[in-house]
Structures are given as C-alpha cells and as structure tokens.
C-alpha positions, 0 to 999 in steps of 0.5 A: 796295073798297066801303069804301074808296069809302065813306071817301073819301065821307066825307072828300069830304062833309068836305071839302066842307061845311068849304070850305063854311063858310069861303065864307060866312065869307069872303063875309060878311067880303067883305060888312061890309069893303065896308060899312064902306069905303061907310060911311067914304067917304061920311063922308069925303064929308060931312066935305069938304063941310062942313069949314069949313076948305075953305069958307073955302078955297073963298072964298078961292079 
C-alpha cells in the first residue's frame, strides 16, 4: 500500500508540474495575443487619424 501511495505521488508531482508549464505558456500566449491586438488598434487609430483620404473627407463633410 506504501508504494503504491508513493506512485501515485509521483504521477501527481508529474502531472502537476506539466499542468504547470502549460499555465505559463498559455498565459504568456494570452500575454503577446493581447499586445500585439493593443499594438494593431493604436496603429489602426494613428492611420484614422492621419489618413489623408478621411481628412479630405472630413472637409468635405
């Protein structure tokens, strides 16, 4: 019974530290996907501002 309790340790230590490291990579993931989404609105926001198509627009308008 001892050693079986002990396997099971073992394969939960396992299981544990695998889970672990996928957190981290999911959140590190989570992480960049958010950045780089930040990133691409404010250059989307810059290029609304500065497109000279819609300032020409704006005038007309």
């Amino acid at each position: 019974m001892l050693s079986f309790s002990r396997i099971m340790l073992f394969f939960s230590r396992i299981i544990l530290s695998f889970s672990r490291t996928i957190l981290s990579v999911l959140l590190w993931f989570e992480f960049m996907l958010n950045f780089f989404s930040f990133l691409l609105s404010k250059v989307s926001y810059i290029n609304l501002i500065y497109n000279p198509n819609l300032i020409a627009l704006r005038y007309l308008l």
